[in-house]
VOGU-3710 file (C-alpha; in Angstrom, 3 decimals, decimal comma):
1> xxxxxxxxxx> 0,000/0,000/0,000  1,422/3,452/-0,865  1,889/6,148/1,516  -1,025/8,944/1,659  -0,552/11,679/-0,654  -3,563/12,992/1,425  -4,231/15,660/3,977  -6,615/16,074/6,354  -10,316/16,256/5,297  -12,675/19,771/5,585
11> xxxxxxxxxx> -15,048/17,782/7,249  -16,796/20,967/7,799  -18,674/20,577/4,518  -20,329/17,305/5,440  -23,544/16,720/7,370  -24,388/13,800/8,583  -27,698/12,426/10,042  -27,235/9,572/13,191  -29,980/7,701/13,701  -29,905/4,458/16,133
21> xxxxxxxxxx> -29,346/3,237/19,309  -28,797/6,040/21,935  -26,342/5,088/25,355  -25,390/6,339/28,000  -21,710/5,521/29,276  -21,374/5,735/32,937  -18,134/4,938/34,709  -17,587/5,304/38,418  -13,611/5,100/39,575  -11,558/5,226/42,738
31> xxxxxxxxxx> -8,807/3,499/44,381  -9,372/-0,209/45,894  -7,620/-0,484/49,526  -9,295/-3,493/51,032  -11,537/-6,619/50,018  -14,936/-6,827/51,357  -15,821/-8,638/54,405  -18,870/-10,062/53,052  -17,774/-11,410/49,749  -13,992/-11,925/48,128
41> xxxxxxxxxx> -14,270/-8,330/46,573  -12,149/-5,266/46,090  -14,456/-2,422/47,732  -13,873/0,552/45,775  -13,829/4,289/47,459  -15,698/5,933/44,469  -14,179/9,463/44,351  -15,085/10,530/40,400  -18,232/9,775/38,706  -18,433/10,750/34,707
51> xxxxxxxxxx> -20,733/10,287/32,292  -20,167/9,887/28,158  -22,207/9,279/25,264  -22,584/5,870/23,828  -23,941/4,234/21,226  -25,336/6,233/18,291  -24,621/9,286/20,503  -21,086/8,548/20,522  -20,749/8,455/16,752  -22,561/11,843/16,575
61> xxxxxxxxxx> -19,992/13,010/19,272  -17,131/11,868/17,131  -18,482/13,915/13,968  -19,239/16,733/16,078  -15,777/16,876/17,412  -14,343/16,492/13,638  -16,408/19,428/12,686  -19,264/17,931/10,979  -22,650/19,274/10,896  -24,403/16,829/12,377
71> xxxxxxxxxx> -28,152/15,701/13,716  -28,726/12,964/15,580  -31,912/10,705/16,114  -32,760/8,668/18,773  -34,538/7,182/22,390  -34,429/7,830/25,695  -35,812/6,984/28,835  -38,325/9,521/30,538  -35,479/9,321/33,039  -32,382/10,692/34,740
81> xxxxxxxxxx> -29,964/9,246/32,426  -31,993/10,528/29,883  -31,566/13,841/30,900  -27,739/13,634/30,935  -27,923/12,469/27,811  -30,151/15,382/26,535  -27,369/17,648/28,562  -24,739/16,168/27,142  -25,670/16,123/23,331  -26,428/20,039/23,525
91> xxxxxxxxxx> -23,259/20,145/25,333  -21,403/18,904/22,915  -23,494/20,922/20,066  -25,375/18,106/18,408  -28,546/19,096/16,993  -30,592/16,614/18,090  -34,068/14,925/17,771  -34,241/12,400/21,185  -37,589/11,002/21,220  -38,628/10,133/25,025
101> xxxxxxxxxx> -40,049/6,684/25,671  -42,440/6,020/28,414  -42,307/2,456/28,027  -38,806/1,890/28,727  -35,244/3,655/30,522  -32,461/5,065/28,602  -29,527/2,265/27,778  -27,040/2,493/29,927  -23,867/1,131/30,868  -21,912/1,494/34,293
111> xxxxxxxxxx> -18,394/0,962/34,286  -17,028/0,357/38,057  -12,855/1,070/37,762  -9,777/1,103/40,039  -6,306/2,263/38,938  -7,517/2,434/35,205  -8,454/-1,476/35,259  -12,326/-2,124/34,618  -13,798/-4,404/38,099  -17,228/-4,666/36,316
121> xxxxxxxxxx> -20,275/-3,504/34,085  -23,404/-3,219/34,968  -26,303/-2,709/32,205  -29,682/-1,002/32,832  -32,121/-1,365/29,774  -35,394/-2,897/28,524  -35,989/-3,086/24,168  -37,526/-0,047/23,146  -41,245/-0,588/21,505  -42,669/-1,052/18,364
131> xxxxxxxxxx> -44,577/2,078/18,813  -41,331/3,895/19,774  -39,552/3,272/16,853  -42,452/3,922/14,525  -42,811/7,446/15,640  -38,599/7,593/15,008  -39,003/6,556/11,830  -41,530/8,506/11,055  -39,547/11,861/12,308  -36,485/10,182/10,587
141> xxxxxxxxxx> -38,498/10,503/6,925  -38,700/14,289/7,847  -35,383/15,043/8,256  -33,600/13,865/5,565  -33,265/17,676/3,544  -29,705/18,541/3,381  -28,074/15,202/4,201  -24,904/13,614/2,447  -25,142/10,457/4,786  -26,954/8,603/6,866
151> xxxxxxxxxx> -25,342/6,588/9,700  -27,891/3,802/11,309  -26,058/2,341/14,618  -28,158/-0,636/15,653  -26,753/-2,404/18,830  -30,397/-4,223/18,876  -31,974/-2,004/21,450  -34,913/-1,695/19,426  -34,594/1,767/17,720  -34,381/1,397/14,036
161> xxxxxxxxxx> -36,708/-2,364/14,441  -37,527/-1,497/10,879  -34,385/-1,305/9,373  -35,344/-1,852/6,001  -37,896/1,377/6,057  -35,150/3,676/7,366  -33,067/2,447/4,619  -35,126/2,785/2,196  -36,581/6,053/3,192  -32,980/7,757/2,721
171> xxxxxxxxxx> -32,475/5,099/-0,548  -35,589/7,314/-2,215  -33,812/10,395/-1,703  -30,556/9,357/-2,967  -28,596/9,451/0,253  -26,306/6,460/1,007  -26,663/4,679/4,379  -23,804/3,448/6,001  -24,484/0,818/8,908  -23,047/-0,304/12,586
181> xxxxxxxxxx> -23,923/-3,525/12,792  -24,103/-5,107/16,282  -26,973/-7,874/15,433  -26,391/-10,776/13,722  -29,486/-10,505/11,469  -27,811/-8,883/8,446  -31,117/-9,396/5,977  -32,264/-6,294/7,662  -29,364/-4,178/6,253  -30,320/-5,343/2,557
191> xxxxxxxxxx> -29,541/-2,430/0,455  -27,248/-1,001/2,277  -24,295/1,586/0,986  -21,695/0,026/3,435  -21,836/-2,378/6,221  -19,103/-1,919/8,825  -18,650/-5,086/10,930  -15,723/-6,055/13,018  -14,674/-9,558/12,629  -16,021/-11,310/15,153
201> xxxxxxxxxx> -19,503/-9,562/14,312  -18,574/-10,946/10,689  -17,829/-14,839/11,451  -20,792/-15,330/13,478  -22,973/-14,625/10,011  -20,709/-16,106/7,690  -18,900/-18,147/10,087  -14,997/-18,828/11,153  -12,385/-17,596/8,145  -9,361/-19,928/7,901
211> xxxxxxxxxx> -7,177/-16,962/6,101  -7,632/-13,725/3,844  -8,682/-15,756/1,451  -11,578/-16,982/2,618  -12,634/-14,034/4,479  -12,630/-11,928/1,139  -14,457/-15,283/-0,344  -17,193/-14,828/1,881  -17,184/-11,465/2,060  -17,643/-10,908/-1,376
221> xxxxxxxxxx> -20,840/-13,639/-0,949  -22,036/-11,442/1,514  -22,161/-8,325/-0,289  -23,691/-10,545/-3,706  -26,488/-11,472/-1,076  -27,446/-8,163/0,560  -26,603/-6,797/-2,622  -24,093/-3,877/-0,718  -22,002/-1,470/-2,540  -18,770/-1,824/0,260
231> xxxxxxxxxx> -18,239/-4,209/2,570  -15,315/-2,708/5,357  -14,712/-5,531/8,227  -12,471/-3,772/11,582  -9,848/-6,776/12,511  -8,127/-5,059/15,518  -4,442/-6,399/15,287  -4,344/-7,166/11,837  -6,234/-4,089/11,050  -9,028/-3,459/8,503
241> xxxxxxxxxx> -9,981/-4,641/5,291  -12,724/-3,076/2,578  -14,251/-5,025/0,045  -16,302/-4,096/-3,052  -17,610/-5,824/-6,206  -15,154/-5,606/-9,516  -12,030/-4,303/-7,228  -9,417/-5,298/-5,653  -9,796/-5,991/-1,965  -8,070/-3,280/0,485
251> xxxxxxxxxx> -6,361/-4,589/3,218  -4,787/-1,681/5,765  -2,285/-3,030/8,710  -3,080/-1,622/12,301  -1,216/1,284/13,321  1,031/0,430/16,090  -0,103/1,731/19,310  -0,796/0,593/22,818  -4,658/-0,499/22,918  -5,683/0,853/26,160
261> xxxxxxxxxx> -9,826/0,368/25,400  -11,480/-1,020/22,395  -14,746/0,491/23,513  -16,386/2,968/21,313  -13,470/2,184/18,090  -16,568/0,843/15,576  -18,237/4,266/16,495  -15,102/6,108/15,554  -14,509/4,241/12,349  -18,074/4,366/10,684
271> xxxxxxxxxx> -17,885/8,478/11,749  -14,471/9,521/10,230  -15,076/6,932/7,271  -18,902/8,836/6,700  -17,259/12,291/7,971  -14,498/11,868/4,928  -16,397/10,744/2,404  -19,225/13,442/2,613  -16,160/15,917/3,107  -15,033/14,608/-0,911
281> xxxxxxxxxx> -12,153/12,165/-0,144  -12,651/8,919/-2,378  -13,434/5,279/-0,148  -9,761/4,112/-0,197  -8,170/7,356/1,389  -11,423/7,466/3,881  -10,791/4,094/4,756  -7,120/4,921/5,226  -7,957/7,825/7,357  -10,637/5,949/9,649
291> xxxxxxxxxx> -8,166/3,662/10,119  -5,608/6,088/11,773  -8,769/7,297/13,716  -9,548/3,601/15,393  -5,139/3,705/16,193  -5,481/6,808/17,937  -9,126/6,268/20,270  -8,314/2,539/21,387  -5,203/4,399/23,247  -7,609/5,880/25,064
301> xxxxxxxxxx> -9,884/5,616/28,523  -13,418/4,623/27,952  -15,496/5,484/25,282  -13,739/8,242/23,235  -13,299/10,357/19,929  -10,292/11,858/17,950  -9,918/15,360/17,868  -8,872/16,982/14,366  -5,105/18,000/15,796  -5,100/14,188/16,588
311> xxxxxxxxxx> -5,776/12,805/13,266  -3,873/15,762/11,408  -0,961/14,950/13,605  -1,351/10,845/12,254  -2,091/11,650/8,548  1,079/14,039/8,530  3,276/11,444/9,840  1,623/8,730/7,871  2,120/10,635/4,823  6,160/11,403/6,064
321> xxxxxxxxxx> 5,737/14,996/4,252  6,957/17,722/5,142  4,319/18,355/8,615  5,587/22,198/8,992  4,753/23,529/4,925  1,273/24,317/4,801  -0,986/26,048/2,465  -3,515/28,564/3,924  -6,145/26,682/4,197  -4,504/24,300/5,882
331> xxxxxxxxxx> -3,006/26,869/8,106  -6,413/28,049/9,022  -7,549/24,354/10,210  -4,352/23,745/12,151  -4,619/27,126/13,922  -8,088/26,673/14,605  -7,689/22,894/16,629  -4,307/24,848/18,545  -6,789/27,088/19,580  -9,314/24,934/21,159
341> xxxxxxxxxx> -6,091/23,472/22,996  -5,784/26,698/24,199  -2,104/27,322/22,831  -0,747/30,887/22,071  -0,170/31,357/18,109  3,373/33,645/17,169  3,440/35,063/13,910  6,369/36,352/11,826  7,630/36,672/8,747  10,791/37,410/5,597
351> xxxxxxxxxx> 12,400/36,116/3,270  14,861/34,567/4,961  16,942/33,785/2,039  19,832/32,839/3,613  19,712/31,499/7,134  21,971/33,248/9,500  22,858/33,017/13,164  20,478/36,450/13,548  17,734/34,487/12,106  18,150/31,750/14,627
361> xxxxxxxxxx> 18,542/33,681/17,660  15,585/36,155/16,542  12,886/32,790/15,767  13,796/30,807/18,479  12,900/33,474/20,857  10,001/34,241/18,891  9,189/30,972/19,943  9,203/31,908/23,979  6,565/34,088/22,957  3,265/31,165/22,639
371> xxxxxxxxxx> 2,953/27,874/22,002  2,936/27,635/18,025  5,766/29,737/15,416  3,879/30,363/12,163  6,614/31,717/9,644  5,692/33,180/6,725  7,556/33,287/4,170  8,051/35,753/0,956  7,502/34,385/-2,391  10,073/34,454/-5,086
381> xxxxxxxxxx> 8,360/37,414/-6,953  7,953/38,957/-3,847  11,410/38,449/-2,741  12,572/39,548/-5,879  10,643/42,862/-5,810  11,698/44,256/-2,554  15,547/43,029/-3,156  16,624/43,329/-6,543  16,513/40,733/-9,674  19,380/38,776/-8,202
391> xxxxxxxxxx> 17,755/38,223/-5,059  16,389/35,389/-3,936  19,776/33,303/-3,630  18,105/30,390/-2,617  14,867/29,308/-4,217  11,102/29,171/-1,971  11,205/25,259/-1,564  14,780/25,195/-0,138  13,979/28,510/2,192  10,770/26,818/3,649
401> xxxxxxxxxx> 12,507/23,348/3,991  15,553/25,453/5,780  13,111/27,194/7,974  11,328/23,749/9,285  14,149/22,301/10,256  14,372/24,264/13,084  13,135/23,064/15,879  11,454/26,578/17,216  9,204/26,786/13,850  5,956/24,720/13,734
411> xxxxxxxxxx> 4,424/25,563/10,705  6,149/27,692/7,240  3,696/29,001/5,027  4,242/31,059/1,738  2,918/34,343/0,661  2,492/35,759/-2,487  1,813/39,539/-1,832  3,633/42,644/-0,688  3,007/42,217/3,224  1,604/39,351/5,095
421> xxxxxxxxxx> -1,574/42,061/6,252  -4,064/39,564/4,412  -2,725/36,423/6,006  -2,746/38,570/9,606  -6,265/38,840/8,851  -7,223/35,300/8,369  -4,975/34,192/11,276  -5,216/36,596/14,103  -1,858/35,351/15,263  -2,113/35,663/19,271
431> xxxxxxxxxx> 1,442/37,504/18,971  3,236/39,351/15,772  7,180/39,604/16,321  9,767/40,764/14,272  13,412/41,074/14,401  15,598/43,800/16,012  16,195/45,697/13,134  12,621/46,769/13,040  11,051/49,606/15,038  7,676/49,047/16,201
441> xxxxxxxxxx> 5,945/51,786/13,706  7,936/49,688/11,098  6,202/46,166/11,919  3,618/45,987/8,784  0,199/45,014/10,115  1,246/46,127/13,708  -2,424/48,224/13,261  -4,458/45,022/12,046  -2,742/42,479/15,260  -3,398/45,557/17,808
451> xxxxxxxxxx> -7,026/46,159/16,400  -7,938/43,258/17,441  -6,251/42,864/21,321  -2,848/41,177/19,609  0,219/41,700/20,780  3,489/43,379/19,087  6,562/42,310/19,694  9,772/43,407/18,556  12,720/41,172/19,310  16,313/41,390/20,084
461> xxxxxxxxxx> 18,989/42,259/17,054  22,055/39,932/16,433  24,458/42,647/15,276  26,157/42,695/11,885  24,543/39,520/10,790  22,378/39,903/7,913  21,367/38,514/4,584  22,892/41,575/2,999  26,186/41,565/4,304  26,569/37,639/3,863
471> xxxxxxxx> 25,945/37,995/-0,042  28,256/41,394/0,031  31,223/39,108/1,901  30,723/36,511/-0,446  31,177/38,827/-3,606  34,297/40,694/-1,989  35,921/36,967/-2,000  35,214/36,598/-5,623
//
């Protein structure tokens, strides 16, 4: 398999509708000291109490956190956990459509833990009723304007009983239906865009697979019989595997990682997978990238999701490019998820045609400034109109790939115009610095950064290094 040649996906243009089985994760920790007197038991000193979403509501959570737009549809309990989940959804800024049963209590799972190791799981939940899942559908049929994808997550709680309506409801408008399935009853996904199974989910419809082989053998029967477009099946260790009729099968290695909790992976994979195909990546790259998504949330506590700077972060050194040269619009994106990590951004730019000492000293204590260097960097024509013909020396490429090797610059970005007062504007850099041989009145865009609450900064000055004098020694020896 070839490396990416991929980067991350604007999942901001997709929107996405959840419908399914709606959980709520519960997990209870503190530390175990002593074994109970009335039965050989740890007795845990519960000192933290959290609650997550599960289920369907934990795939919406995962596009949500991606940037999707996304709605999700479900049932609850007329309950308490039903409120949390309510809370929790709007917390999270899912626009949502929970209908509230009166027949039944909201799913939910209690996790009791000690010193990160799971003790036991309790489950509270009763199968949701015909009635209930009627009036979801119904709703469902309603909601369908403006939708790339539907995702149906069925863990058999009795939400989406008529699979085959929701299906076909979102068939009729031309939307493609990806499903979670956690029954074994795969007649009811007939139709189907893409079925996502992991492999034990798999063999207990088709039954055991002696090798590759035979799991693309029967896999490819499976997909004849329900007559799917995509088949993807999640194999932990050896990673996952898409299949589709007249190609090739795909077969992606795990990423190498400490699994700390497979719970909540299948949610991530079916989200990213949806998220980056409604976002305009093709199936194989999606696939690729859902992939890195399930390496990144198994190293994780409890049911989970990947934040963007997390799967940019695994794309870019998947890919083994060059993680510091970005584009704006990548800029944009990677500035944004620093953001909500609440890191300080420090802007500056030049040419910087040929690296000195001055530069050094100057960027790496530009770098004390925040958390995150952005370096911007001066186009040949640009270069070439505020130095002379003969300038630059060195080409763009070679500056930028000078520039991210050092260790105080995250990200080098080119410009194309006379200042960097547009990119400023798109930015909002937290900090603009400059050298020493600035004055503050002399920092272009100095009025844009303090217009908005920014900070100016002018740094220290190396003395008689310079660009200038470099190229004027080097001619004197000639």
């Amino acid at each position: 398999m070839k490396k990416m040649a991929m980067g991350m996906p604007a999942f901001e243009r997709a929107t996405i509708l959840v419908v399914g089985d709606v959980m709520l994760d519960r997990y209870w920790q503190g530390p175990s000291c002593r074994i109970s007197p009335e039965a050989p038991v740890p007795v845990i000193s519960v000192d933290e109490k959290t609650d997550r979403l599960g289920g369907a509501a934990n795939v919406a959570t995962n596009l949500a956190k991606l940037g999707c737009k996304v709605t999700l549809m479900g049932i609850v309990g007329n309950d308490e956990a039903g409120m949390s989940v309510r809370n929790l959804v709007s917390e999270n800024n899912i626009k949502h459509q929970l209908q509230v049963s009166q027949s039944a209590p909201t799913v939910t799972k209690l996790r009791v833990l000690s010193r990160h190791q799971q003790l036991l799981r309790m489950d509270f939940e009763a199968p949701f009723s015909k009635v209930d899942s009627v009036a979801l559908l119904e709703r469902f049929k309603e909601s369908l304007d403006g939708i790339d994808i539907v995702l149906i997550s069925d863990y058999a709680k009795g939400s989406v009983q008529d699979t085959q309506a929701f299906i076909q409801a979102a068939a009729a408008r031309a939307i493609p239906v990806f499903v979670d399935p956690k029954t074994g009853r795969y007649d009811r996904y007939r139709h189907a865009n893409l079925l996502t199974p992991n492999m034990h989910e798999f063999e207990q419809v088709v039954g055991p697979c002696i090798n590759d082989a035979d799991m693309v053998k029967k896999g490819m029967q499976l997909i004849e019989d329900l007559q799917l477009q995509s088949l993807l099946i999640t194999r932990g260790e050896k990673g996952i595997s898409l299949l589709r009729p007249s190609y090739e099968p795909v077969h992606l290695p795990a990423h190498a990682r400490e699994v700390y909790d497979v719970t909540g992976a299948g949610d991530t994979v079916i989200a990213v997978l949806a998220g980056a195909l409604a976002a305009g990546k093709d199936i194989v790259e999606s696939v690729q990238i859902a992939n890195l998504a399930a390496a990144i949330v198994v190293s994780k506590s409890g049911t989970a999701t990947v934040l963007p700077h997390e799967l940019r972060d695994a794309i870019k050194g998947l890919t083994n490019s060059k993680s510091s040269f970005l584009n704006e619009e990548s800029l944009i994106e990677v500035v944004k998820d620093a953001r909500l990590q609440g890191e300080r951004i420090v802007f500056t730019n030049g040419c910087f045609d040929l690296l000195h000492a001055g530069h050094v000293s100057y960027l790496s204590e530009a770098k004390q400034l925040g958390d995150k260097l952005i370096v911007a960097v001066n186009s040949d024509e640009s270069v070439r109109a505020l130095k002379g013909a003969t300038r630059p020396i060195n080409c763009l490429n070679d500056r930028m790939l000078v520039l991210a090797g050092l260790a105080a610059v995250d990200w080098v970005v080119p410009f194309e115009d006379a200042t960097p007062e547009r990119l400023l504007e798109l930015i909002k850099p937290d900090v603009l610095a400059k050298g020493g041989d600035y004055t503050y009145d002399q920092v272009v865009g100095h009025e844009i950064v303090t217009g908005y609450g920014g900070e100016v900064v002018v740094l220290g000055l190396t003395e008689n290094k310079s660009t200038s004098s470099t190229v004027n020694k080097i001619q004197n020896l000639q």
